[in-house]
C-alpha positions in Angstrom: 149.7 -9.9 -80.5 147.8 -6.9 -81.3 144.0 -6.9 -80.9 142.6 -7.6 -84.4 140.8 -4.7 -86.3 138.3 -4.4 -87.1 137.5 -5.4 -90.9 134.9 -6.9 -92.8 136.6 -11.0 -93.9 136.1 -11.4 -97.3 134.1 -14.0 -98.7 136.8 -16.0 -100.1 139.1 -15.8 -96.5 136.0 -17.3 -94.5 135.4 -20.2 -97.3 139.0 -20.9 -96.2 138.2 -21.2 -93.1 134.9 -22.8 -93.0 137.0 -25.8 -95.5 139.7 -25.8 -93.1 138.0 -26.1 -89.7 135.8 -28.9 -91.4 138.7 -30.9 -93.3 140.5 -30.4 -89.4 137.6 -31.6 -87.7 137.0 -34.7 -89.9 136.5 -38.3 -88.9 139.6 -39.4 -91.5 142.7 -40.8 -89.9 145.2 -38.3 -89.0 147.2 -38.6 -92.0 144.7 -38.0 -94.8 143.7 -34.9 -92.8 146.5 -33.4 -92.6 146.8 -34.1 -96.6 143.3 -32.6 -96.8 144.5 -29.7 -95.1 147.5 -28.5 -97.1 145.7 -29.8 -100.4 143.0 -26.6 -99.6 145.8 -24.2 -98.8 147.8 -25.3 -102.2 144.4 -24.9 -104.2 143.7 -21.1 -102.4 146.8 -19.9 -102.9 148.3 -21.3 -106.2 151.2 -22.7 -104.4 153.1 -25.3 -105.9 154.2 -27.3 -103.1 153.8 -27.1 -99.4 154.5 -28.9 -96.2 154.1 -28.8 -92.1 156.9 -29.0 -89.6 157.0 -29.4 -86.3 159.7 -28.4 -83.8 161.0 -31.6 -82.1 162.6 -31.8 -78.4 166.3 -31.7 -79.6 165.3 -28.0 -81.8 165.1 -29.6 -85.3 162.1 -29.6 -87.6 160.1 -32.6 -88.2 158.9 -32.9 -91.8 155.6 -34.6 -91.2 153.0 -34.0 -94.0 153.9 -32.6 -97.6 152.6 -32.0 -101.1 153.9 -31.3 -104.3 157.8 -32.9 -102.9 159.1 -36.2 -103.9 160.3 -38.7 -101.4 164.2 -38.3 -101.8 163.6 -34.1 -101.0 161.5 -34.9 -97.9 164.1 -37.3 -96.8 166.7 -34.4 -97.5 165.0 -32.0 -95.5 163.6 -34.3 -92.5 165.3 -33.5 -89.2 166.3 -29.8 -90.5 167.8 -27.5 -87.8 165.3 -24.4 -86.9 167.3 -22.2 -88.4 165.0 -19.1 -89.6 161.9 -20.6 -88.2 161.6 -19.0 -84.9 158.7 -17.1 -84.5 157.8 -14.5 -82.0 155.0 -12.5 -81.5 154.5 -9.0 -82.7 153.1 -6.0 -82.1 152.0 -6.3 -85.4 150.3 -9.0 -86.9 151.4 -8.6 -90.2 154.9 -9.4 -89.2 154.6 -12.5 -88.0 153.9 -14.1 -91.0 157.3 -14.4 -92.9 157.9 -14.8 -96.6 161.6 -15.9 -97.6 163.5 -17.0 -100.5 163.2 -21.3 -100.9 165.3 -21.9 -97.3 164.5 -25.6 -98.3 167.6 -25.6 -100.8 165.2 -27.1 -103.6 166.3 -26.0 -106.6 162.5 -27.3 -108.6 160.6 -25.5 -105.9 159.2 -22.0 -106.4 161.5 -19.6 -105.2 159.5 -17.8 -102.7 158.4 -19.8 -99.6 155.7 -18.4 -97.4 155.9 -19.2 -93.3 152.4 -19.7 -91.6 153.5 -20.6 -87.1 151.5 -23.5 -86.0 150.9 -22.5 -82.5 148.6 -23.6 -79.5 147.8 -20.8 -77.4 151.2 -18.9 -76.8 153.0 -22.1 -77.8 154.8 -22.6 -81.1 154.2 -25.9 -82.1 156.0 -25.4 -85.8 155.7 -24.3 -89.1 153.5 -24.3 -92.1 155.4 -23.5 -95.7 153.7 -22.9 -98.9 156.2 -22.5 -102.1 154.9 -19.5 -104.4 155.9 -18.1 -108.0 153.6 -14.9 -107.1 154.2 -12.3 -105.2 152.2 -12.2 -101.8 151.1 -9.1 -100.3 150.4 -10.1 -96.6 147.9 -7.0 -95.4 146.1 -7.0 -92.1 143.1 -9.5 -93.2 145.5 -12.1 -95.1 147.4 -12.0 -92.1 144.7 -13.1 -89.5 143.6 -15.5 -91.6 147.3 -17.2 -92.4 146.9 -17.1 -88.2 143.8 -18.7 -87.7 145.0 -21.3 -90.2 148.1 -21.7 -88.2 145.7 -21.9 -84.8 143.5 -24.3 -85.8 146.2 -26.6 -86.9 147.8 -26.4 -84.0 144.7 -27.0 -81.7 144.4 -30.6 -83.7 147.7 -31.7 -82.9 147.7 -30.9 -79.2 144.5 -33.0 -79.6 146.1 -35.7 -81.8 148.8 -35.7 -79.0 146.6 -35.8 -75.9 144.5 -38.7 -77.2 147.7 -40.4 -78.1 149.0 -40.2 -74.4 145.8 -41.0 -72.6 145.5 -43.8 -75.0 149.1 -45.1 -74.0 147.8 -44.6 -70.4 145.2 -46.8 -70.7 146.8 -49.6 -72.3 149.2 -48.9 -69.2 147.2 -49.4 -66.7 144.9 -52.3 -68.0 148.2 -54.5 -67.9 148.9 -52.8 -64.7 145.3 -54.0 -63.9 146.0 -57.5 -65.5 149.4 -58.2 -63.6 147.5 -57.2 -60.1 144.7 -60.1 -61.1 147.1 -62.6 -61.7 149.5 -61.8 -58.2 146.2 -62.1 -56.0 144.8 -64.9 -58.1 147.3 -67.5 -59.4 149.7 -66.4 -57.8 148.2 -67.0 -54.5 146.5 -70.2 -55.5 150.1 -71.5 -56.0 151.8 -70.3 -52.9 148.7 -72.2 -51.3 149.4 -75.5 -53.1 152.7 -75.4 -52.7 152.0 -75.1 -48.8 149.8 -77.8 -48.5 152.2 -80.3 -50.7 155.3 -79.3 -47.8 152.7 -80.7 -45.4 151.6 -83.8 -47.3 155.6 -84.3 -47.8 156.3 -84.1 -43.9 152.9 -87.1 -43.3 154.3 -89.2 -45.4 157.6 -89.2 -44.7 157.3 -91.4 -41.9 155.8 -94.9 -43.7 159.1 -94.0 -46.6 157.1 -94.5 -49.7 159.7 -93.8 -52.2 157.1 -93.4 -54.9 154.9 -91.2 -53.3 158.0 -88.9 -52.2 159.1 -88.8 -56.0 155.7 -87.7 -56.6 155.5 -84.9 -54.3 159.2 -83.9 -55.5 158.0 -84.0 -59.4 154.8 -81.6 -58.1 156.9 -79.1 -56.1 159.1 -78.7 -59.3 156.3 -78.3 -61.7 154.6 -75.9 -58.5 158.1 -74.2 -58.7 158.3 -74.3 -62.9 154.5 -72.9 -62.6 155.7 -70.2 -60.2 158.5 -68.8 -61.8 156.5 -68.7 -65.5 153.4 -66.7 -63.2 156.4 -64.3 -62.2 157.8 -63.6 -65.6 153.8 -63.3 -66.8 153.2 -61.0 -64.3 156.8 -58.8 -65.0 155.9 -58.3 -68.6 152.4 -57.6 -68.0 153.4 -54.5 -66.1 154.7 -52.2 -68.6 158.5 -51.5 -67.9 158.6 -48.0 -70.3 158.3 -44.7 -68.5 158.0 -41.4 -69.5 162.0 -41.7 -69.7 162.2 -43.8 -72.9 163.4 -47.0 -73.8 167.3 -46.3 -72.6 166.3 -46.1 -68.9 164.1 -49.4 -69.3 167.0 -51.2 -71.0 169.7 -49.9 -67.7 167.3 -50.9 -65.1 167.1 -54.7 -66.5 170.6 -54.7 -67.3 171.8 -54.0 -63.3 168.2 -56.3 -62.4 170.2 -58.9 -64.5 173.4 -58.3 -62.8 172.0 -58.7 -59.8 170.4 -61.9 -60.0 173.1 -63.5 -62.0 176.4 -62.1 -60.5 177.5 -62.3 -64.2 179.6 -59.6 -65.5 177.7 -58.0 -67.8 178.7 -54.5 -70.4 176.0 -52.1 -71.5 176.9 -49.4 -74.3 174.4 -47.3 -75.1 174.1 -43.7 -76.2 173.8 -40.9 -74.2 171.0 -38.9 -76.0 168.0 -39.8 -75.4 166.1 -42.3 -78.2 162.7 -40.7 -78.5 160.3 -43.7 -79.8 156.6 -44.3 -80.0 155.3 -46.2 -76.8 155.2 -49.7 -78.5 158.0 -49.7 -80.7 160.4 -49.2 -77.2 157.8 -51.9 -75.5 158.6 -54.0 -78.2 162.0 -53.6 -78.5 163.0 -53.5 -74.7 160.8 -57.0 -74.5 163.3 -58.4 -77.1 166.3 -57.7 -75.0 164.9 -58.5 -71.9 163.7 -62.5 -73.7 167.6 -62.0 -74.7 168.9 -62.0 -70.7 166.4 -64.5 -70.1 167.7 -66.7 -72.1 171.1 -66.0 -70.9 170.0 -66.5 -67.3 168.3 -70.2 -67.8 170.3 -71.9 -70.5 173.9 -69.8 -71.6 176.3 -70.7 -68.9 178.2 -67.5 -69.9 180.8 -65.6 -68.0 180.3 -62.3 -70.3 177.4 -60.5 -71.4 177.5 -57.5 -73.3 174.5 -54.8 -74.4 174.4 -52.8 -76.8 171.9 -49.9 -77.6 172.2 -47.2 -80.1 171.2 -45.2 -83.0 171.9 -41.9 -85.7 170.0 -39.3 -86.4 168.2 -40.9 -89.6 166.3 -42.8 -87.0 168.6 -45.6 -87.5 168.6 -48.6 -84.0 170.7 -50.8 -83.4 170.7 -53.7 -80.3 173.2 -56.3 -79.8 172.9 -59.0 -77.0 175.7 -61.2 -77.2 177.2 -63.8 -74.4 180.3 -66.2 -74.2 178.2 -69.1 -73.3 178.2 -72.7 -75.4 175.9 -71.5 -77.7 173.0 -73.6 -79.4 172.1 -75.4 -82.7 170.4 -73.0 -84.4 168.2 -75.4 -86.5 165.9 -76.1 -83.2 164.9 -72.2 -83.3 162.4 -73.0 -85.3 161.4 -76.4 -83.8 158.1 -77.1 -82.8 158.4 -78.7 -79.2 158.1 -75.5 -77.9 161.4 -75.3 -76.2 162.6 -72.0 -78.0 159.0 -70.1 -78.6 160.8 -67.0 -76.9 163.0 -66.8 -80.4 160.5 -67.2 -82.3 158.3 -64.4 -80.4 161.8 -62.4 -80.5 161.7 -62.3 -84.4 157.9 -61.6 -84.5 158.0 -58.7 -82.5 161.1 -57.6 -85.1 158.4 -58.2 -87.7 156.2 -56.1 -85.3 159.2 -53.3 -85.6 159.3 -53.5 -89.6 163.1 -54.4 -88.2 165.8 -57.4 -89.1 166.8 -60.3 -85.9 170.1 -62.4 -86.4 170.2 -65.1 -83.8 174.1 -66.4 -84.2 174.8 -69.3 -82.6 177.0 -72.4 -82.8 177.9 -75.7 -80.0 180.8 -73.6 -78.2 180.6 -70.5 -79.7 178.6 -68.3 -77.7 175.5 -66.2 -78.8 174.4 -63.4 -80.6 171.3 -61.6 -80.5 171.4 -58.4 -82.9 168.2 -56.3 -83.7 168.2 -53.9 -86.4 165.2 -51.2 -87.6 164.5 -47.7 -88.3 161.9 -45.4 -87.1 161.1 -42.3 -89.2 158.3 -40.2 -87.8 155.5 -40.5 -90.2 154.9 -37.8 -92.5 152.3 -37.6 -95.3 152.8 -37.6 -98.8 150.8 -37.3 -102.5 
């Protein structure tokens, strides 16, 4: 980019700015500034609509805050390919701001559509567009400040974004932190009881007190019962979701399962990778992983088969489903306590704004589906 000239800002380009680095820099949630923020460009330029997109790993644009567009044309735009948004960086600053004809294919928006780049640093992050009936001269001031617009959006999201991570990371590693506790604490304290009960078995085994052996049998179970409940406390504690996404979680337990179970069991899943927010995957890999569980202790099956996938209108779908006997589904929602995992299964579906069918009858296997959709939030008025 060219070395800006230099020019005296008019009064009305740094009242823009001073609105927009304050509305930016706001303590309101993310949404309502980002409504704040095209509301001020809409007033200063007379534009009739407007909206932000951002360019998403698989090259589309991600509609995620507009004004002045109803909800069935953001839907029809969402997920866009680039198209004639790439930007690049000119020699001169005037011509990388881009005015088109409405791209959007809207026939009630205004017909010319003006292109602001978000970028951070030499990054483009996506693109600002503001729907105009007037004609717009861009000259070497309205272009540095359509720019710095541009900039100082795109500083806030890389913000937004690196907040987001470290927050994820720190959730991460306190249940990293927690599972640690629990292995050197309980865990411990158990493998210690359990050794001095296999002594106190072997002294009296010699005098034959039948009760006192039941007794000692009924504690190493419940010491066992204990153990294996610590171990599963201590697995989902740690949190199984990598950088990789859910996909790669959802393989790893599957072959964990195979493993331990010898059981045949069939994973279909898609190939791209499903891009979801860090506890939307957590709570939909914990609902298949209660799934196997509950395969492994009580099923009996022979077959097991996974299914994971979803469409490009953010669309998931997840099937567990075995050949085992099955279960009367009226004691799901029993309150002895024996099936609390399907009843945390459907509150963490509630968690996922999603639907979960448990199908099951005496003899007739079991089916575990999991349906919900995840649209990246975008803001509207």
């Amino acid at each position: 980019m060219a070395e800006q000239s230099l020019f005296q800002w008019s009064s009305s380009s740094l009242t823009l700015l001073y609105r927009i680095t304050a509305s930016l820099s706001s303590a309101n949630d993310e949404e309502q500034i980002l409504h704040d923020f095209l509301v001020l460009l809409k007033q200063h330029f007379n534009a009739d609509a407007g909206s932000i997109q951002l360019i998403t790993d698989e090259g589309l644009m991600n509609l995620i805050s507009y004004i002045g567009i109803t909800e069935e044309q953001a839907n029809s735009i969402q997920h866009a390919p680039i198209d004639g948004h790439l930007f690049s960086f000119e020699t001169d600053v005037i011509d990388e701001i881009q005015i088109h004809e409405n791209r959007l294919g809207i026939d009630t928006l205004p017909p010319k559509q003006l292109c602001i780049p978000v970028r951070y640093k030499i990054q483009t992050l996506g693109v600002i567009n503001l729907f105009v009936n007037d004609e717009i001269i861009i000259n070497e001031e309205l272009a540095y400040l359509l720019l710095s617009v541009g900039a100082h959006l795109g500083e806030t999201i890389k913000k937004s974004l690196r907040e987001k991570r470290k927050r994820q990371e720190l959730i991460k590693n306190e249940r990293n932190i927690i599972a640690n506790e629990l292995h050197d604490s309980l865990a411990q304290a158990l493998a210690s009881l359990r050794f001095q009960i296999r002594i106190l078995d072997q002294s009296v085994q010699p005098f034959g007190d039948f009760m006192a052996t039941k007794t000692i049998e009924s504690i190493e179970h419940g010491l066992d019962e204990a153990g294996t409940a610590l171990r599963q406390l201590i697995e989902h504690c740690r949190v199984p979701i990598d950088e990789q996404g859910l996909i790669p979680a959802v393989k790893r337990v599957v072959e964990r399962f195979r493993k331990d179970t010898g059981l045949h069991i069939l994973l279909q899943c898609d190939d791209g990778k499903l891009k979801l927010p860090s506890n939307i995957e957590l709570n939909a890999y914990r609902i298949i992983q209660e799934a196997l569980t509950n395969i492994k202790k009580h099923s009996k099956a022979h077959i097991v088969r996974v299914l994971v996938n979803h469409d490009i209108e953010g669309n998931v779908h997840i099937l567990v489903e075995n050949d085992g006997p099955g279960f009367d589904q009226r004691k799901i929602h029993s309150t002895d306590g024996k099936h609390l995992g399907l009843t945390i299964m459907q509150e963490r579906a509630k968690h996922l704004g999603g639907e979960l069918k448990i199908e099951s009858e005496p003899d007739e296997g079991t089916r575990v589906e999991l349906k919900f959709r995840y649209k990246e939030e975008k803001v509207k008025t």
